[in-house]
C-alpha positions, 0 to 999 in steps of 0.5 A: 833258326840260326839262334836256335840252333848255335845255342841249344847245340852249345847248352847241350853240349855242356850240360852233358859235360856238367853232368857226365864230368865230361870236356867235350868241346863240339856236337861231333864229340857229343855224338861219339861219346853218348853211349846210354840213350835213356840218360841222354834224353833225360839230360836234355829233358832236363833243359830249362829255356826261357824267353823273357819277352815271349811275344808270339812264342817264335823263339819257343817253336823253334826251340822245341822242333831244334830239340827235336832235330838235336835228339835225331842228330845224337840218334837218341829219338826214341819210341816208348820201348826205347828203341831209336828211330834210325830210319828216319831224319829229322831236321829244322826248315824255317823252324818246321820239323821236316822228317824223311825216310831212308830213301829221302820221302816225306813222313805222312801219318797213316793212322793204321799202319803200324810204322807209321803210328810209331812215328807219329806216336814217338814225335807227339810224347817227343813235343809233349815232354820238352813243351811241359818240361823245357819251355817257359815264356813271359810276356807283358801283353796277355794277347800275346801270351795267349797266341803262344800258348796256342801256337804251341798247342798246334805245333803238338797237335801236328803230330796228335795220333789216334788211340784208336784209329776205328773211332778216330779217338785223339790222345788227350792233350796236356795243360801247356798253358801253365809255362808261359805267365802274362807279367812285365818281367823287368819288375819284380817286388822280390830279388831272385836272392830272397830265401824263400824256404822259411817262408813257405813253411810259413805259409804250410807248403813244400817245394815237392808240394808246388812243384806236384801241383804244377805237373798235376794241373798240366796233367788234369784231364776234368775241367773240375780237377783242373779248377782246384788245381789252379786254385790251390796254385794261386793260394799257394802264391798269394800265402807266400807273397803274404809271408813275404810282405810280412818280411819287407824290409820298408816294415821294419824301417817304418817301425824303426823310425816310429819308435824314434819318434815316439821317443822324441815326443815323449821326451822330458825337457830338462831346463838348464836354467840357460833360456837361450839352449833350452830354445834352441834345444825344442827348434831342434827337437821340432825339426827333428821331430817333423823330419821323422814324420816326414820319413815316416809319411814317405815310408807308409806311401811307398809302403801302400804303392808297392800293395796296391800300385799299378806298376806291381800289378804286372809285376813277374815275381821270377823268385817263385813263379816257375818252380822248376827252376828251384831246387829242393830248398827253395834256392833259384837254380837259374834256366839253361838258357835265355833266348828272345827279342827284348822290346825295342821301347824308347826310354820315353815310354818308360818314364814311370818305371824308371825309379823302379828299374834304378833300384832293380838293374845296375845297367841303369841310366835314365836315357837307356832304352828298355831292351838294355835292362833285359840283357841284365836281367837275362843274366840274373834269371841264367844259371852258372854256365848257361847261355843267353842269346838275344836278337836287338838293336846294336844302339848298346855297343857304342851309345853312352848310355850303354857303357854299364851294360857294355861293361858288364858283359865284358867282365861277367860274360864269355861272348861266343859271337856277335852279328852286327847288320848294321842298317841292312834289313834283314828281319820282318821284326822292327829291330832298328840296327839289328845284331845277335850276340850269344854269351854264357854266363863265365867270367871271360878271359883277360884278353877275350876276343870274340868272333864278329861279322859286320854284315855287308849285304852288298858283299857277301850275299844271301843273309840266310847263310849268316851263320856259316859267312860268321866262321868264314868272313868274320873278324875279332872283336875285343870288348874290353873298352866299354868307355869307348865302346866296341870295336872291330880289329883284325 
């Protein structure tokens, strides 16, 4: 897949850049700079990818086989022992793994020749590290999450070998299921800024402690070892969503005005011996007075509706749910890259979010359509230099209520390429105006001008060759004007 591939092959390029010190500009001079094949899994290991609207987990799969496709590539695919599979190939075809021999045949898994258990072998640890270590999905509808889980599930299974190929005994396969959370992502009680750290020594934990629970659980082989696992897990998060409630700022606020209006019924009226002032002093310390109550009334409910509201049941508290995001003290470090398809939902739909999603996003207008506030949060959840790439509707580029994200992506974001396909239906997902942008998050240049296709079915032929008609066909695109919206030139 053409997201897929672009972006990943953009983030690891960079992260090899950041970690090495390095100014490669291209996949090329990726590959003829990498020397150490260990150091080199171990970078791309490290990748955090996220879909925050994982649905089915498409984006996931594809990104996991492209990984795959991108260590072949570098020729850093390697067994156990270190050494690099060089007589294979691996490449991506409608997001499946195709891997090939030097003389172009198809790989099929012999269990009992040696070779072949090699390969097998090398690919099933190649799926399991990246599944464990890389790929992290949120999903609203909990079916959904299931089916991702499970399409991850068979796409290691694909490569399971025998242990043992006389008693036909497959390796144990890991907990995936941990990385990909049921919860609406776009609400959340906790900002990604909250200092957490106290907290947790608060509530008795460690982040080293979290984050071994985490890989124990996916490790687990007992049913029973698993339970406690993610029991403890569970404690954990429940203990900290305790400290931090602790910690809500509405508390002190209620506390503040309670104080107030104890200090108000309590005051002595000192007579001035003037009737009229003396009167007029209770009407104001009676208005003053059933102010603070209602105040204090409006405080206490908002209170109780974030404890027990429905809207907060969903909630996805991305502050603390995916530890491998954190660093050492609890800081939220942010993921390599963002991918997905927002929800195409109508601002309709979303009446009972809205006072929420005004306090959390400031792309916020009371007729954007959901999708709008995924671009926002994509960026909030992104690390300093990642990368995000979205397909959804082009209805933000000209539509007023786009004019703030338009804007934000301008100023806050480097644009790598827009794909606008217009009306042409290109997706068996329903995407009204479908478009793909691909941005990282860097401040752009003053004169930023992205490369931009407006897609003419009619004119330059098979969709699936979008990616390569971009480079030839495309135009520039400059998006500093998000008052009027964004506008092809050249």
């Amino acid at each position: 897949m053409y997201m897929c591939r672009e972006t990943l092959r953009r983030a690891v390029v960079q992260a090899f850049n950041d970690r090495k010190g390095w100014d490669c500009q291209t996949f090329d001079e990726l590959y003829n700079r990498i020397q150490d094949k260990a150091e080199a899994n171990e970078i791309i290991n490290g990748l955090k990818i996220c879909d925050p609207s994982v649905g089915s987990g498409h984006f996931l799969v594809s990104a996991l086989n492209e990984l795959i496709a991108i260590k072949s590539d570098l020729e850093i695919l390697c067994d156990e022992q270190g050494r690099a599979l060089r007589d294979y190939s691996v490449r991506v075809e409608s997001d499946e793994l195709v891997i090939t021999d030097e003389d172009g045949e198809l790989f099929s898994y012999r269990p009992k020749n040696v070779k072949s258990l090699r390969v097998q072998k090398t690919l099933f640890e190649e799926k399991r590290r990246i599944i464990e270590n890389c790929l992290f999905g949120v999903d609203i509808n909990p079916n959904s999450v299931s089916i991702c889980r499970l399409r991850l599930w068979i796409e290691l299974l694909k490569h399971a070998y025998y242990t043992d190929s006389e008693t036909r005994i497959l390796e144990t396969l890991p907990n995936i299921d941990i990385n990909i959370k049921p919860g609406n992502s776009v609400i959340s009680r906790y900002p990604i800024e909250l200092d957490i750290q106290p907290l947790l020594k608060k509530a008795g934990y460690t982040i080293e402690q979290y984050r071994e629970a985490v890989q124990a659980y996916r490790e687990a082989v007992l049913k029973d070892e698993k339970w406690e696992l993610e029991r403890f897990i569970q404690q954990l998060k429940m203990d900290l969503r305790s400290e931090i409630s602790a910690e809500n700022p509405l508390l002190a606020k209620r506390a503040e005005k309670e104080k107030a209006w104890q200090e108000l019924r309590q005051a002595i009226i000192v007579s001035t011996g003037d009737a009229v002032r003396d009167r007029r002093d209770r009407e104001l310390r009676n208005q003053r007075d059933a102010k603070l109550k209602r105040e204090i009334e409006a405080l206490t409910e908002q209170i109780e509706a974030e404890k027990s509201g429905l809207i907060f049941r969903t909630a996805l508290e991305w502050r603390f749910e995916f530890p491998e995001v954190l660093d050492a003290e609890g800081n939220f470090i942010g993921f390599d890259v963002i991918i997905g398809n927002p929800p195409y939902v109508r601002q309709e739909e979303i009446k009972a979010f809205k006072p929420y999603l005004k306090e959390l996003f400031s792309t916020y207008t009371g007729v954007a359509d959901l999708f709008v506030y995924f671009y926002e949060l994509g960026l909030r959840l992104l690390k300093p230099g990642g990368y995000l790439t979205f397909i959804s509707s082009n209805k933000y580029f000209r539509a007023g209520y786009g004019e703030k994200l338009r804007r934000l992506l301008a100023e806050e974001t480097t644009i790598a390429n827009l794909i606008d396909f217009g009306d042409f239906p290109v997706f068996e997902e329903a995407i009204a105006y479908p478009s793909i942008i691909t941005l990282r998050k860097v401040k752009p240049a003053a004169d930023q001008v992205v490369r931009a296709l407006s897609w003419d079915g009619s004119k330059l032929g098979d969709v699936k060759e979008f990616g390569a008609v971009l480079g030839s066909s495309g135009l520039d695109l400059r998006t500093g004007g998000a008052d009027g919206g964004w506008l092809a030139v050249g």
